[in-house]
KEGU-578409 format. One record per residue: residue number from 1; residue in one letter; x negated, y, z of N, C-alpha, C in turn. Coordinates in nm, 3 decimals, always signed. Layout:
// residues N
[NUM 'a' [X Y Z] [X Y Z] [X Y Z]]
...
***
This chain:
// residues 88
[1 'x' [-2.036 -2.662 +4.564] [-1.945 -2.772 +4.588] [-1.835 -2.768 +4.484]]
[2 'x' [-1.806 -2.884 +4.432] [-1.671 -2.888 +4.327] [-1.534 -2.897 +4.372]]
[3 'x' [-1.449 -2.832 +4.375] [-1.313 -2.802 +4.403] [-1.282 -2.958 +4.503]]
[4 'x' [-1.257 -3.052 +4.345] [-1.213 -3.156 +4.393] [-1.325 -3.277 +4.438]]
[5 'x' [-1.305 -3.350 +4.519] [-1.420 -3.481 +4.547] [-1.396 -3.571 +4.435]]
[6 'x' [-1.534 -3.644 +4.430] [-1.507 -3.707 +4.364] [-1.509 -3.898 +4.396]]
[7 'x' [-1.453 -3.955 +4.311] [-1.477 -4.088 +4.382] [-1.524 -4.155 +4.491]]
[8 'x' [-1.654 -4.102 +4.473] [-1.717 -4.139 +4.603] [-1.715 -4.043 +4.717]]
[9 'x' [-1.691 -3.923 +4.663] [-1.686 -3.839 +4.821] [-1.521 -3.812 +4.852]]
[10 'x' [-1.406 -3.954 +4.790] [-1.323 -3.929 +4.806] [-1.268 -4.064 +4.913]]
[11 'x' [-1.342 -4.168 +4.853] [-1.353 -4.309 +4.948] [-1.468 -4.207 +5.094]]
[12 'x' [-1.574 -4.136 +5.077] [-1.630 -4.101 +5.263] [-1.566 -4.036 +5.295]]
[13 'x' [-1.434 -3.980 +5.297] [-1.372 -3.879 +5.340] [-1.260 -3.949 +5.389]]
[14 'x' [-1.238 -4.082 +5.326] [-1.093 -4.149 +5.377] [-1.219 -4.228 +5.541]]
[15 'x' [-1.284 -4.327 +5.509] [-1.403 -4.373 +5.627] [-1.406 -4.238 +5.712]]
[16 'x' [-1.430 -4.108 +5.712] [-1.430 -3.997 +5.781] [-1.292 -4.006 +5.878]]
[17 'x' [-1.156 -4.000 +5.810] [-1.072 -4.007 +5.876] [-0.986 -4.104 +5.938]]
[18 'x' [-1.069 -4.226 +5.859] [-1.020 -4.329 +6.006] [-1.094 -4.327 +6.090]]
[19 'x' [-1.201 -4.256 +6.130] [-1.278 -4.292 +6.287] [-1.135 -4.235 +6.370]]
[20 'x' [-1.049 -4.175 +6.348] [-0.981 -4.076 +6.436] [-1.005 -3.964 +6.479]]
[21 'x' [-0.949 -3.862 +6.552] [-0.970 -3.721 +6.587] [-1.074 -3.722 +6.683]]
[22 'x' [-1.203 -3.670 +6.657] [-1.323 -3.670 +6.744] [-1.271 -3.621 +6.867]]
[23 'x' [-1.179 -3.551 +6.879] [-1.141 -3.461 +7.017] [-1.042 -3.554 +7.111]]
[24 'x' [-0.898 -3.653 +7.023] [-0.856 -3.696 +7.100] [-0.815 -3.840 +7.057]]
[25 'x' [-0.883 -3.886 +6.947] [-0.888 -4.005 +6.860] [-0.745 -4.031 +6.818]]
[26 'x' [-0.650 -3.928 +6.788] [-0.532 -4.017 +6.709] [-0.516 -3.957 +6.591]]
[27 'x' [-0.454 -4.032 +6.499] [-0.466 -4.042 +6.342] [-0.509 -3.907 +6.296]]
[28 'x' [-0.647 -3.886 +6.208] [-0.707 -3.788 +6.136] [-0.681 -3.719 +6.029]]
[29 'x' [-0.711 -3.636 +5.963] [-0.765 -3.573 +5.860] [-0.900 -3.540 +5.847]]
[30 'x' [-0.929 -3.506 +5.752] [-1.071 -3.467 +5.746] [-1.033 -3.307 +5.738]]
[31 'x' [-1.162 -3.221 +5.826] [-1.168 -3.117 +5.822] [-1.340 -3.090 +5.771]]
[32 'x' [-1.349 -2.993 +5.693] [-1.476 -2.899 +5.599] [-1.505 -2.841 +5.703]]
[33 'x' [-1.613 -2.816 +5.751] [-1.692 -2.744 +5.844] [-1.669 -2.600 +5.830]]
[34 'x' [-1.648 -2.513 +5.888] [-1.644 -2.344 +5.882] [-1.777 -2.344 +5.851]]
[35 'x' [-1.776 -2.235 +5.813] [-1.888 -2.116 +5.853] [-1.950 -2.142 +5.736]]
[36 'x' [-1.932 -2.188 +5.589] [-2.003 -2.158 +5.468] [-2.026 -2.048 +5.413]]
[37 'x' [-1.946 -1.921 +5.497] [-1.985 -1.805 +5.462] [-1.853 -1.769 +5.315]]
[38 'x' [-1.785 -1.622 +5.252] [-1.712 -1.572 +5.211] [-1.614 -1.655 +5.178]]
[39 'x' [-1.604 -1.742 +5.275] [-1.437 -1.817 +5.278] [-1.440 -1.918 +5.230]]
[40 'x' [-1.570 -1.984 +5.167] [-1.548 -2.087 +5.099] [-1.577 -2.216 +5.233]]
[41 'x' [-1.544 -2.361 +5.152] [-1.553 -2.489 +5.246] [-1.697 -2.499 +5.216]]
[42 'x' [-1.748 -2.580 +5.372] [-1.892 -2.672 +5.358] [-1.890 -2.812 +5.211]]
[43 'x' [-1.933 -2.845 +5.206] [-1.927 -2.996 +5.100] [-1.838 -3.091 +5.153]]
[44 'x' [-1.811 -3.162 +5.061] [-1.689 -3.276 +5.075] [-1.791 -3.406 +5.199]]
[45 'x' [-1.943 -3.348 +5.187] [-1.981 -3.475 +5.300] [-1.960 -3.395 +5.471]]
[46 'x' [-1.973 -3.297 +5.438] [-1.991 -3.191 +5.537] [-1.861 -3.210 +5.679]]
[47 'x' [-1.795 -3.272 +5.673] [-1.668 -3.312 +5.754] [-1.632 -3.376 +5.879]]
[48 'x' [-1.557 -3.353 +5.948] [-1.508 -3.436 +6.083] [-1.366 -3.466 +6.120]]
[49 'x' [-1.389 -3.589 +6.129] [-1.203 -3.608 +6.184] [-1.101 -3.523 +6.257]]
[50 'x' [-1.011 -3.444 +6.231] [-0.912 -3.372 +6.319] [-0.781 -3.464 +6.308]]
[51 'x' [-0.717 -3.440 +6.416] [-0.574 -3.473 +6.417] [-0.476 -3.312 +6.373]]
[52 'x' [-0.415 -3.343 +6.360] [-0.281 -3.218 +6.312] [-0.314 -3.097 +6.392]]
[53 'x' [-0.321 -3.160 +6.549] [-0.274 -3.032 +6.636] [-0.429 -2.969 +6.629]]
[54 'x' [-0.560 -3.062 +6.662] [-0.686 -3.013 +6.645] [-0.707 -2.954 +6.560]]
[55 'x' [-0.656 -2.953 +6.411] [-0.718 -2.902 +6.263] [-0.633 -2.792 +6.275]]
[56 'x' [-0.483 -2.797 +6.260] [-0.433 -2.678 +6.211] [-0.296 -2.674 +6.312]]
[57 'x' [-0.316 -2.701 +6.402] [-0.152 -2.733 +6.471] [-0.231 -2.612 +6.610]]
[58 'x' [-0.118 -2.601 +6.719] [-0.166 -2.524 +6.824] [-0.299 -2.545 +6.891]]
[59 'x' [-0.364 -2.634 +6.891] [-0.493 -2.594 +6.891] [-0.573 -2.629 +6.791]]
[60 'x' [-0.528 -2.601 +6.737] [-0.606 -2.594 +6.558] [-0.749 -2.565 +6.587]]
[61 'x' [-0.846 -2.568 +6.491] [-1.006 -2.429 +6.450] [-0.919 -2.383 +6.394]]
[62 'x' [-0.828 -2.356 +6.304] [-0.751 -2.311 +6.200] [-0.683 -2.178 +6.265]]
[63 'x' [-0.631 -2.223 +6.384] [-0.524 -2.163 +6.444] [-0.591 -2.055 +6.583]]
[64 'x' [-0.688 -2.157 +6.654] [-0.705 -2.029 +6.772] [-0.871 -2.032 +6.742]]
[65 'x' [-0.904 -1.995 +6.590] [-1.034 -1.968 +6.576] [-1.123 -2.057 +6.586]]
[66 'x' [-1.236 -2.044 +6.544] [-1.360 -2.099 +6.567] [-1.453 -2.106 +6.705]]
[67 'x' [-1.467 -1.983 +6.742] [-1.547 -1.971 +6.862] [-1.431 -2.024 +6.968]]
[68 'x' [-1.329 -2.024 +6.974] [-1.245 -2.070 +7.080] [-1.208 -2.205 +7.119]]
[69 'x' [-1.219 -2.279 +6.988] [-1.205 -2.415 +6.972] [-1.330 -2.489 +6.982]]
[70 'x' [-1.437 -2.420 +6.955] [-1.598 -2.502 +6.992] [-1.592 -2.431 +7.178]]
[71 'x' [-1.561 -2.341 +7.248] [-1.553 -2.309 +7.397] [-1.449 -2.458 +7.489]]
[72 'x' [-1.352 -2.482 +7.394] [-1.272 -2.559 +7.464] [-1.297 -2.686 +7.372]]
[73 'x' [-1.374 -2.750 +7.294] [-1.358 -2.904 +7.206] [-1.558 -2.897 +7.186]]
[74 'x' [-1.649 -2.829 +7.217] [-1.754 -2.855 +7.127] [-1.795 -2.796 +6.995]]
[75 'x' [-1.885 -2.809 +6.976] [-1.947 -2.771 +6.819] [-1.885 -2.885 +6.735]]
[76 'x' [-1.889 -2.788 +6.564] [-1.876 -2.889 +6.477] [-2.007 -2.971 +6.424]]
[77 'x' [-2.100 -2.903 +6.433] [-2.219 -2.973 +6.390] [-2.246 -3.129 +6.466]]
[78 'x' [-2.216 -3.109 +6.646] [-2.244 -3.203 +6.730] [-2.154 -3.299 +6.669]]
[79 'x' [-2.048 -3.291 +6.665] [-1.939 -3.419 +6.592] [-1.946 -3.438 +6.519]]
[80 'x' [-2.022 -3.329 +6.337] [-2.072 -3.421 +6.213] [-2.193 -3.482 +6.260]]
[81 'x' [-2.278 -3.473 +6.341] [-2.369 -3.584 +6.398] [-2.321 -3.717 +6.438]]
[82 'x' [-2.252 -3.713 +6.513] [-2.142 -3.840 +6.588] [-2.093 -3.876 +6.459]]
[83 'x' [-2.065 -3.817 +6.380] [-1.997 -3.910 +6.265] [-2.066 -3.987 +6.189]]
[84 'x' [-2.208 -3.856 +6.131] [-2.293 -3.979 +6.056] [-2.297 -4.082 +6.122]]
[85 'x' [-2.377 -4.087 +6.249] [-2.430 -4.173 +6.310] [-2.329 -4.302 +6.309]]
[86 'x' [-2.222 -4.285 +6.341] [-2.096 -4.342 +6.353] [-2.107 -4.477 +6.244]]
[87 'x' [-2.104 -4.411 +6.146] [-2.084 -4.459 +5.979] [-2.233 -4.495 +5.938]]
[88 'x' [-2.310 -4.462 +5.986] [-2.440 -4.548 +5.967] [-2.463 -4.660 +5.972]]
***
């Protein structure tokens, strides 16, 4: 994956974050999927809408982990599904 997106994976990433926060639908960011393995991000398509507190705020993935935030919100895979589909 290249650092920065490019054009086009910079316009699906803005469409990514207006669907809204998959968890509680208010205004997004795009979040990179965990789990690419030695720290690096999934691909710039690889993504799902978070809001502040979902991505990196008190209940962040960021903040109270991965396994804790898919126990209490779901998988990320299930919501980059919902998204393609979404945007299809």
């Amino acid at each position: 994956m290249s650092k920065r997106p490019n054009a086009a994976e910079r316009a699906y990433m803005s469409r990514v974050a207006d669907l809204g926060c998959v968890v509680c639908q208010q205004p997004a960011q795009v979040h990179h999927l965990t789990g690419a393995g030695m720290g690096l991000r999934a691909a710039h398509h690889e993504i799902i809408p978070l809001c502040m507190n979902h991505h990196t705020g008190n209940e962040g993935i960021h903040t109270i982990g991965k396994r804790t935030w898919q126990e209490r919100y779901g998988y990320e895979r299930e919501y980059l599904e919902l998204v393609r589909e979404t945007l299809a």
